[in-house]
C-alpha positions in Angstrom: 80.4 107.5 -30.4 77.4 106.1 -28.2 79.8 104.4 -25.8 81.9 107.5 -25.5 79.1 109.5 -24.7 78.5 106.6 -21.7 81.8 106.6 -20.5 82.0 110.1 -20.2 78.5 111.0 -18.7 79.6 108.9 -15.5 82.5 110.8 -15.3 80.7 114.3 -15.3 78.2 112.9 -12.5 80.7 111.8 -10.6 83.3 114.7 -10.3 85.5 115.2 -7.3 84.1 118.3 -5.5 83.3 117.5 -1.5 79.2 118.5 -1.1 80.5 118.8 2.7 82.9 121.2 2.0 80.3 124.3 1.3 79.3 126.0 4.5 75.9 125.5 6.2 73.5 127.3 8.0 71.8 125.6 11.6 69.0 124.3 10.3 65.2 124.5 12.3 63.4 121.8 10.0 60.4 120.1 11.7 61.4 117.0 11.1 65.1 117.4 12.9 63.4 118.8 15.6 60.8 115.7 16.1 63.8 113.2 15.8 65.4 115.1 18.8 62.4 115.5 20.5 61.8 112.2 20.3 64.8 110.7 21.5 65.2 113.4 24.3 61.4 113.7 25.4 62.9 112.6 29.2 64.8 115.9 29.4 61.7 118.2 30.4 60.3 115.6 32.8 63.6 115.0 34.5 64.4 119.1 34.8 60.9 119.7 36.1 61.4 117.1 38.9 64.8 118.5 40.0 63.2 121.8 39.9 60.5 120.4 42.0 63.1 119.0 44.3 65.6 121.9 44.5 62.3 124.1 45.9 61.9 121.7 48.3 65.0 121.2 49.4 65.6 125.2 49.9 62.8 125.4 52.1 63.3 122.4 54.3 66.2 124.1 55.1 64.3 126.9 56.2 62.8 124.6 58.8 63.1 124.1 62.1 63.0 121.8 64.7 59.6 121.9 67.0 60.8 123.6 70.2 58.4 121.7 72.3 55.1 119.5 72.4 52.1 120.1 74.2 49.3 117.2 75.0 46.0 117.9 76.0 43.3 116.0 77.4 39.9 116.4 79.1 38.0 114.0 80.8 34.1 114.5 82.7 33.6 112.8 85.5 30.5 110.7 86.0 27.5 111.6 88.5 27.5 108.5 90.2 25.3 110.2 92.8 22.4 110.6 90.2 21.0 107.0 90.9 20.1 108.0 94.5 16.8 109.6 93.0 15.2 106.6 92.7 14.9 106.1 96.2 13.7 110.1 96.9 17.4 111.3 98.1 18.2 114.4 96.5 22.1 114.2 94.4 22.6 117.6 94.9 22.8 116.7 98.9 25.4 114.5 98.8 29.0 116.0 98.6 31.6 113.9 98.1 34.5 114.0 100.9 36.9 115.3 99.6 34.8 117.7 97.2 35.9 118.2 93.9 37.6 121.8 94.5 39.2 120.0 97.2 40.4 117.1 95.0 42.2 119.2 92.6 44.2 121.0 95.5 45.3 117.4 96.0 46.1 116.0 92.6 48.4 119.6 92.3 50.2 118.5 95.6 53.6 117.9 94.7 53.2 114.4 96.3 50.6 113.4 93.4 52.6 114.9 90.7 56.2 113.1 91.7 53.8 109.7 92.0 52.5 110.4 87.9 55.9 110.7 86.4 57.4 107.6 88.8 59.1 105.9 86.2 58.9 108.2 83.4 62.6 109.6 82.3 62.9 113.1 80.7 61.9 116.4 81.4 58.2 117.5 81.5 56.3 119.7 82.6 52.8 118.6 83.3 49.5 120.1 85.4 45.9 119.9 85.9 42.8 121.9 85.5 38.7 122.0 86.7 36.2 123.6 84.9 34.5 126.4 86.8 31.3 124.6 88.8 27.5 125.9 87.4 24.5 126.2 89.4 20.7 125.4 88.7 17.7 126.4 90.8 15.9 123.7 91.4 12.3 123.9 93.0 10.0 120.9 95.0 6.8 120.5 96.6 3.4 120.6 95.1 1.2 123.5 94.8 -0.9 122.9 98.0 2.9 122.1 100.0 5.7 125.0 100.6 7.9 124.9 97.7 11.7 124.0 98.5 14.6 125.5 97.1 18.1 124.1 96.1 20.8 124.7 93.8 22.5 121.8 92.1 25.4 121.6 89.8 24.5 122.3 86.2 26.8 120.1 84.4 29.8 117.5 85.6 33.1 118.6 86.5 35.4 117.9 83.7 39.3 117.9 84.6 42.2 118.8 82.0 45.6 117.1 81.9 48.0 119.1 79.8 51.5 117.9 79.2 54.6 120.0 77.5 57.7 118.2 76.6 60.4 118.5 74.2 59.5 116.1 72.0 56.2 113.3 71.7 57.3 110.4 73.5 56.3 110.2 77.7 53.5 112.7 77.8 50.7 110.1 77.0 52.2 107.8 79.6 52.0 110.5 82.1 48.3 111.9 82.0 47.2 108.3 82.0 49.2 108.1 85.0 48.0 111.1 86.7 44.2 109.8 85.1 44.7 106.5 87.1 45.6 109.0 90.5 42.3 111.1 89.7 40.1 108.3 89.4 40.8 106.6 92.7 40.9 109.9 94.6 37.2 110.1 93.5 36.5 106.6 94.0 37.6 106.9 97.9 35.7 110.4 98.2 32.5 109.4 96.7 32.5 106.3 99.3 33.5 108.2 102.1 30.9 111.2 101.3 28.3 108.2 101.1 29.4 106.4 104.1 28.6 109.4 106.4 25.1 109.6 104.7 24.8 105.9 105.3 26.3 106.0 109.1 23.7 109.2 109.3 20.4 106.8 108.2 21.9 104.0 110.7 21.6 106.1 113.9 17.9 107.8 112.5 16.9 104.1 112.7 18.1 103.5 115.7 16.0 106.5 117.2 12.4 103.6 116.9 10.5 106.1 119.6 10.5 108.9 117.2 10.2 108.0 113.7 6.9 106.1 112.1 6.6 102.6 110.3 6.0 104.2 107.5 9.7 106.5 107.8 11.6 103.6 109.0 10.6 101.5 105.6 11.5 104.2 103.4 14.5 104.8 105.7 15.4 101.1 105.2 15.4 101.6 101.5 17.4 104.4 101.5 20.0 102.9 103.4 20.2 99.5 100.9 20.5 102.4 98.1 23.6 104.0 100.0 25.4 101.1 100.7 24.8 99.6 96.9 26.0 103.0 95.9 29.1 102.5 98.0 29.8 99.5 96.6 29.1 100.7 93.2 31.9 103.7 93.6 34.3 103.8 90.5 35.5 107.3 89.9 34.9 106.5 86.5 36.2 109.1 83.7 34.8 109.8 80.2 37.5 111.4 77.3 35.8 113.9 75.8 38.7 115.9 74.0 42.4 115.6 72.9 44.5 117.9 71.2 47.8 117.9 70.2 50.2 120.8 69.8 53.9 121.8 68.2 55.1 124.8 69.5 58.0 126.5 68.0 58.6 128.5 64.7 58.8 125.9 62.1 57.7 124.9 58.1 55.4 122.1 58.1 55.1 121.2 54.4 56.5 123.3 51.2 53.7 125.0 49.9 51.9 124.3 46.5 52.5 127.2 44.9 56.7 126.8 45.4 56.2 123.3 43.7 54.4 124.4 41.2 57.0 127.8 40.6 59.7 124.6 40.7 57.7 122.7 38.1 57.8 125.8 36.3 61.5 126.7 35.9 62.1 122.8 35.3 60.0 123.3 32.3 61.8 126.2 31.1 65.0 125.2 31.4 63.9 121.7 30.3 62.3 123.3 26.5 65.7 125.6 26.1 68.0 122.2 26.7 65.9 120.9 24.3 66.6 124.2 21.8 69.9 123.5 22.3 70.4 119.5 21.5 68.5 120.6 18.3 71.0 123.5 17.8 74.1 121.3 18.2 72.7 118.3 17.1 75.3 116.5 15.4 73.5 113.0 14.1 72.3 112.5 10.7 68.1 112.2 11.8 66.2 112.1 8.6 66.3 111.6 5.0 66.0 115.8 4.3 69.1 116.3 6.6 71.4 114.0 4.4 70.0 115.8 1.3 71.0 119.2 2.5 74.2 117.6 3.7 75.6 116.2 1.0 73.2 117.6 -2.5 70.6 115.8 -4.0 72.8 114.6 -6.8 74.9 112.5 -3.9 71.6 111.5 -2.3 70.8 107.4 -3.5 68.3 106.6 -1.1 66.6 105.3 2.5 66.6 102.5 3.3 63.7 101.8 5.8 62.5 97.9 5.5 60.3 98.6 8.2 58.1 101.2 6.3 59.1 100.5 2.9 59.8 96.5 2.2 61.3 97.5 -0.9 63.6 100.4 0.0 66.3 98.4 -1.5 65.2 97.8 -4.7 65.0 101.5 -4.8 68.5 101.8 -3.5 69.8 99.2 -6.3 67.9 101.1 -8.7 69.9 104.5 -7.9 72.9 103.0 -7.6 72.5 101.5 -11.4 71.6 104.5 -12.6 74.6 106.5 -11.2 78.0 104.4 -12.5 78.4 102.8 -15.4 78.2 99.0 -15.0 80.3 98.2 -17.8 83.5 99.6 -16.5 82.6 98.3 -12.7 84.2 95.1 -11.5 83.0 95.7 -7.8 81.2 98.1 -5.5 83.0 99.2 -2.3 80.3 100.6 0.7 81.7 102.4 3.1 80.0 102.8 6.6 80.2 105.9 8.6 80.0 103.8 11.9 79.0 100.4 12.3 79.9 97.8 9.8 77.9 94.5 11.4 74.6 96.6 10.8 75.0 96.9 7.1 76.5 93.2 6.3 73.1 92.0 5.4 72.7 94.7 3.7 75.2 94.6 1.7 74.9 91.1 0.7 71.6 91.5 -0.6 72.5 94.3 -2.7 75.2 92.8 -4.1 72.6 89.9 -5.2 70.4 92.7 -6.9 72.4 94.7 -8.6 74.4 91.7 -9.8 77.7 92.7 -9.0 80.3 92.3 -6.6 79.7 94.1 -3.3 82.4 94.4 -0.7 82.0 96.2 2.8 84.8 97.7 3.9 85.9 98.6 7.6 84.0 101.7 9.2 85.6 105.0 9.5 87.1 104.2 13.3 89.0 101.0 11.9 89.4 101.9 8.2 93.0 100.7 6.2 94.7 102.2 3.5 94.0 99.1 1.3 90.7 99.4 2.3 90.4 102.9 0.1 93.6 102.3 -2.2 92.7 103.9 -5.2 91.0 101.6 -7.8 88.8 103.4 -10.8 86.9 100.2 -11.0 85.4 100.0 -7.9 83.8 103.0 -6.9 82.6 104.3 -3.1 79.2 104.2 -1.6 78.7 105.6 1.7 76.0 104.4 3.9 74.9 106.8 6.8 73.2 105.4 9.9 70.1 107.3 11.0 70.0 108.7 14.6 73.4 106.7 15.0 76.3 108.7 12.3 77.7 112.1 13.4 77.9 114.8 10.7 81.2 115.5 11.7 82.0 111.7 10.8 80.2 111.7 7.5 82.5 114.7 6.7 85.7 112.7 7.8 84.5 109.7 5.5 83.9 111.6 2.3 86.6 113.5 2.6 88.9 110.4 3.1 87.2 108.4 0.4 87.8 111.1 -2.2 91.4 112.5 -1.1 92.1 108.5 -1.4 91.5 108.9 -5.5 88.5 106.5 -5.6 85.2 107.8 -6.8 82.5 108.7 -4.3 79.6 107.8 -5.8 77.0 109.2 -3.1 75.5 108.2 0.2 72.6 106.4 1.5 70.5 106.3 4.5 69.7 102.9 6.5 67.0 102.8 8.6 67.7 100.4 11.6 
């Protein structure tokens, strides 16, 4: 009676109704939605930056080209007359020949513009400016003398190159051109305003009736100071400003805040792809996912050595504890995808349990002799996690019973 009562129980554990076959609901559980999150974290990232990318693209195509370019540059000129003081001749006396109004007339001739752009190819436009001239009052003489009056310039002349072309590539060339022009121009016209002075001092000397010893000396001195000063004439220029303009309506960067609406509506879309791969995910992910797949009565185990070293003594233990041993010649495991990953598996389950274990071909390359129908050797499927499709573990079951073997449940492997 006892070993009727064994022979039977298996029988009732094990009857032929597909788990698979009763209808599901989409299922939200935490721990499906980590698994996918986990595997497809990149999504967000990668929407966000195409977001970012589409803004920018959209408004570089607003852009436009700059319609022109405008250089700017302002140079003082030096008082090389200043030095004169030393020697009691007032700067302010001495006019260089040609004056300084006069030399910009000159520099704007057209003569002086052709010989700045000699060699330069393009078209520019390119002119010159003088500051407006400021006077000081200055007074000399002691209080017991007549007091003198003269106005001086306030400050040095400063001239301003400004060049427009289309785009930033001969204007620099050009001012220093024209710069070069200026600063011999001034060179010539501080020597010859000086020269004049000098020639002036020469024919005073020469008048020895009418001046004193004392005059002639200081006359003497003066003279060495104008003809050192002559010598000394550069022209010299001092920058004292640039500036550097693109004219023309035009976007120069994308603004923050259209990176940061891109980054935005990347994220959004990014979150509801994610929504949706946990919707329509069709892997087996976890242990409570195979449970509500195919009933806890079907579930044997997880297999996870990594975690859980002795996951498959647990396994062997579930297996045991499902067929009957005594009426078992062999045990036939059926993978839903990959049979290589389960071999070793396999084998060492087979040493556990003590009895015959034979892994057959996976669903894709499955045989009929692989299932033919033997009461003897019942089925064990073994699900990959992350890896085997619902839709697959479906196909198996429902092959392995419609086949007339017995399905004894599945299990889960850990890779």
């Amino acid at each position: 009676m006892r070993n009727d009562i064994c022979q039977t129980s298996p029988l009732i554990a094990l009857e032929r109704v597909n788990p698979l076959d009763a209808p599901r609901r989409i299922s939200f559980d935490l721990a499906t939605i980590a698994s996918v999150v986990r595997k497809k974290w990149w999504v967000i990232p990668v929407t966000m930056l195409i977001g970012a990318g589409l803004m920018f693209f959209q408004e570089s195509d607003l852009q436009t080209s700059p319609r022109y370019y405008t250089l700017t540059k302002t140079y003082e000129a030096l008082n090389e007359m200043a030095p004169l003081a030393l020697v009691d001749l007032n700067p302010a006396l001495f006019e260089p020949i040609p004056s300084e109004t006069s030399q910009l007339a000159v520099l704007r001739s057209q003569k002086y513009v052709e010989k700045a752009l000699a060699g330069i190819d393009g078209d520019l436009d390119i002119r010159v400016d003088k500051s407006e001239t400021r006077f000081a009052l200055t007074t000399e003489g002691d209080i017991s003398e007549a007091r003198r009056f003269s106005f001086s310039p306030a400050t040095n002349a400063s001239f301003t190159f400004t060049c427009t072309e289309q785009d930033e590539i001969n204007c620099a060339l050009a001012i220093e051109n024209y710069l070069q022009l200026l600063i011999s121009l001034r060179a010539e016209s501080i020597e010859t305003g000086l020269t004049r002075s000098r020639e002036l001092v020469d024919q005073m000397l020469a008048q020895s009736a009418k001046i004193t010893e004392s005059q002639r000396d200081r006359l003497t001195l003066q003279k060495v100071a104008l003809e050192e000063s002559v010598k000394l004439a550069s022209g010299e220029m001092q920058l004292i400003a640039e500036d550097k303009y693109f004219g023309g309506e035009q976007i120069t960067t994308v603004g923050r805040k259209t990176y940061l609406f891109g980054l935005l509506v990347g994220l959004i879309i990014g979150c509801l792809i994610l929504l949706q791969l946990v919707i329509t995910d069709n892997l087996v992910r976890n242990q409570k996912k195979l449970v509500s797949l195919v009933s806890f009565q079907k579930f044997l185990g997880n297999v996870d050595k990594k975690h859980n070293p002795n996951s498959v003594q647990h396994l062997a233990t579930a297996i045991r504890g499902a067929i009957d041993m005594s009426n078992t010649t062999s045990l036939r495991f059926f993978p839903v995808d990959s049979k290589l990953d389960n071999e070793a598996l396999v084998s060492e389950l087979s040493g556990v349990i003590g009895c015959q274990a034979l892994l057959v071909s996976s669903l894709a390359n499955i045989t009929a002799t692989d299932l033919s129908p033997n009461s003897s050797s019942p089925i064990i499927i073994l699900v990959n996690q992350h890896r085997s499709k619902i839709s697959d573990l479906e196909s198996a079951w429902t092959l392995a019973e419609k086949s007339g073997n017995t399905v004894v449940g599945a299990a889960l492997v850990s890779n």
